[in-house]
NUVOLO-364410 format. One record per residue: residue in three letters; x negated, y, z of N, C-alpha, C in turn. Coordinates in pm, whole numbers, plus 32768, in hexadecimal, padded with zeros to 4 digits. Each point is the difference from the previous one (the first is absolute). Layout:
ALAXYZXYZXYZ ...
! end
This chain:
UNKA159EA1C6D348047806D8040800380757F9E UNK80668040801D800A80767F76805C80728068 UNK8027805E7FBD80598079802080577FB88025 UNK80477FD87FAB80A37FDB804C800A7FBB8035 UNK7FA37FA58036802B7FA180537FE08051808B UNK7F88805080157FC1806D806E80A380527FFC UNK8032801F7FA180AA8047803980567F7E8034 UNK7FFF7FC97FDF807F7F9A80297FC77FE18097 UNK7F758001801A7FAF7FC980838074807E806B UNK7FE880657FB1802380A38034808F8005803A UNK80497FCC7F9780937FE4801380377FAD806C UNK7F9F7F877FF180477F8B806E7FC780388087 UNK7F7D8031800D7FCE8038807B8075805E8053 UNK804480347FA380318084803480987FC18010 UNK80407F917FBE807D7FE5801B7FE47FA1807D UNK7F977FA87FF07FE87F9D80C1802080658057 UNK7FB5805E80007FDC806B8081808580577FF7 UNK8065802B7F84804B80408031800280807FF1 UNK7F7A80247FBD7FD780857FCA802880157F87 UNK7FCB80917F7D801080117FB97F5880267FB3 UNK80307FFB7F807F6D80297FB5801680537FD8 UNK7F7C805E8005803A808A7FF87FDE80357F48 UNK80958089802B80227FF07F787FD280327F9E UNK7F53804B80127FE1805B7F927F8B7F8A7FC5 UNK80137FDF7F7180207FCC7F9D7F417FD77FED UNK7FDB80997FED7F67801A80147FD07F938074 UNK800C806880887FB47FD3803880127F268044 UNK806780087FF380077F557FD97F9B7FAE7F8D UNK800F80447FCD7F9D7FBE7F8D7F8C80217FE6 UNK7FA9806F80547F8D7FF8804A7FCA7F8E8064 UNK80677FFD806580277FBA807A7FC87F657FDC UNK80647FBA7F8F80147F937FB07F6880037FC9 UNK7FDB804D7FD17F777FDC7FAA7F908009807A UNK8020805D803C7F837FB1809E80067FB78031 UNK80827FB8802980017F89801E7FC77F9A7FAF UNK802B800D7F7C7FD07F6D7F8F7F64801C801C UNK7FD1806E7FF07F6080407FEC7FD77FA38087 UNK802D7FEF808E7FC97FE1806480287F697FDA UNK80387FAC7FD980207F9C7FF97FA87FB47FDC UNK7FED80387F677F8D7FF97FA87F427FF88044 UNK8024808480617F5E7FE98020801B7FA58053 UNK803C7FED80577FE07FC98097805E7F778023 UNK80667FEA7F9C80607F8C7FE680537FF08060 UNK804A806E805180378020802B805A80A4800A UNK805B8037800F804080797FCA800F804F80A0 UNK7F8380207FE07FC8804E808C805780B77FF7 UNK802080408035802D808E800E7F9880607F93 UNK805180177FB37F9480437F9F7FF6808E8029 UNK800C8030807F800F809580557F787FDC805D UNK7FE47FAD80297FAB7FC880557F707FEE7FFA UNK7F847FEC80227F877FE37FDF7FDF7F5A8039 UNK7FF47FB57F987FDA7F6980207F9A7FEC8054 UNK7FDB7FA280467F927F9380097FFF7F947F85 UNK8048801F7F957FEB7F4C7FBB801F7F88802E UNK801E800F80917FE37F83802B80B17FDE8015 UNK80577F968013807F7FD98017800480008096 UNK7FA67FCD803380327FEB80837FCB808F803A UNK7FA880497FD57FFD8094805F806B80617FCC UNK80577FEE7FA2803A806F7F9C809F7F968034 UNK802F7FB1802B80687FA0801080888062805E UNK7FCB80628016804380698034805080927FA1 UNK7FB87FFE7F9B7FF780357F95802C7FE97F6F UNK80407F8B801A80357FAC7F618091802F800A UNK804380187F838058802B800980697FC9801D UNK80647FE6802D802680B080567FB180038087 UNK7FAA804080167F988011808B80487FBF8074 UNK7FD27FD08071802180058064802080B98051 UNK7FEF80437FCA802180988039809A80517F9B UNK801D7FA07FBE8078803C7FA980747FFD804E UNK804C7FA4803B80527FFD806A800780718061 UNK7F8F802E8038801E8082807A7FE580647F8F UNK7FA3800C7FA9804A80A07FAE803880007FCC UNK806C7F967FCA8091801C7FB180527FFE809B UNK80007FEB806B8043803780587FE580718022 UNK7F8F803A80067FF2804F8068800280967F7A UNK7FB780147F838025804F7F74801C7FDB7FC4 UNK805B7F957FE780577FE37F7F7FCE7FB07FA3 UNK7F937FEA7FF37F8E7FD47FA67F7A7FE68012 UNK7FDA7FAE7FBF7F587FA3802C7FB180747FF7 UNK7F4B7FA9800A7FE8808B7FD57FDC801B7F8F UNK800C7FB47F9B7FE580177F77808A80387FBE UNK80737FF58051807480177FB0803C7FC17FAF UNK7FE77F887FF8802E7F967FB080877FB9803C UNK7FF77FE8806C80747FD38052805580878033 UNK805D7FE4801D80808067803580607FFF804A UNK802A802B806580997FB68025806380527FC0 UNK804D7FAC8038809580267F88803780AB8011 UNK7FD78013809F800E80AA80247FB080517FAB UNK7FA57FF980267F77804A7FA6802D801A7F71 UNK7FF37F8D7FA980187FC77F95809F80487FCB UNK8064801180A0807980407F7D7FE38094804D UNK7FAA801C80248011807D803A7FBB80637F8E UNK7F987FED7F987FEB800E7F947F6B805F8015 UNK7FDF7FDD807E7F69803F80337F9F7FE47FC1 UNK7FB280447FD57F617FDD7FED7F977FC18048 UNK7FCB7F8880067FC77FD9805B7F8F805E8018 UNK7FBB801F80917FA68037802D7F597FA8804C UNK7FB480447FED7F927FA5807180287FF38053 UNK7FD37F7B80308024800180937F907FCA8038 UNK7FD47FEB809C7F8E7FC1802380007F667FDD UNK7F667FEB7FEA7FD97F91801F80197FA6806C UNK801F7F84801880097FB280637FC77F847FFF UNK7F9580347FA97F8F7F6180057FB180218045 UNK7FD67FA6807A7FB3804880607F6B80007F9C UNK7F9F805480617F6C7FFC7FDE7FBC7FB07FA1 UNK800E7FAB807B7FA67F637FF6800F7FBE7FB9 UNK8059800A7FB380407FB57F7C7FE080477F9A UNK7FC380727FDA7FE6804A7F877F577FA77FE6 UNK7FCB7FFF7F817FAC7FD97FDA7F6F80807FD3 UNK7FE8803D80857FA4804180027FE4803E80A2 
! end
């Protein structure tokens, strides 16, 4: 696994779903290198915004694109790492913002 293949992962994720990748240049290629970085430790490309368990099946909610990316690219335009986009958001030329968390509790690893 290397960089570009972690972008191309990025690309096809975002053309299945219908979204966009978002377009500042930087923070993609932060994005891209946390992902490979989580890949690497944990052999899987866990949310590099996120705090692991290590484990696949407790974190299986959390691999990218999360199971929580769908309702915040509906509901703000964008995941919550900002990596994903919809096409509104994305031509509307906004800055992505925080938004809440929606991993419940019980699922954080502490």
């Amino acid at each position: 696994m290397d960089k570009e293949r972690v972008l191309r992962f990025i690309d096809n994720a975002a053309t299945h779903n219908g979204w966009k990748v978002v377009e500042d240049k930087q923070l993609l290629s932060d994005l891209a290198e946390g992902l490979l970085a989580n890949y690497e430790r944990f052999g899987y490309m866990q949310c590099p915004c996120r705090d692991s368990w290590g484990e696949r099946e407790k974190d299986r909610d959390i691999i990218c694109p999360c199971n929580y990316a769908a309702d915040d690219i509906e509901e703000f335009g964008h995941c919550y790492c900002a990596l994903f986009q919809s096409q509104k958001f994305f031509d509307s030329g906004e800055e992505p913002i925080a938004i809440p968390e929606r991993r419940p509790d019980d699922k954080f690893p502490y």
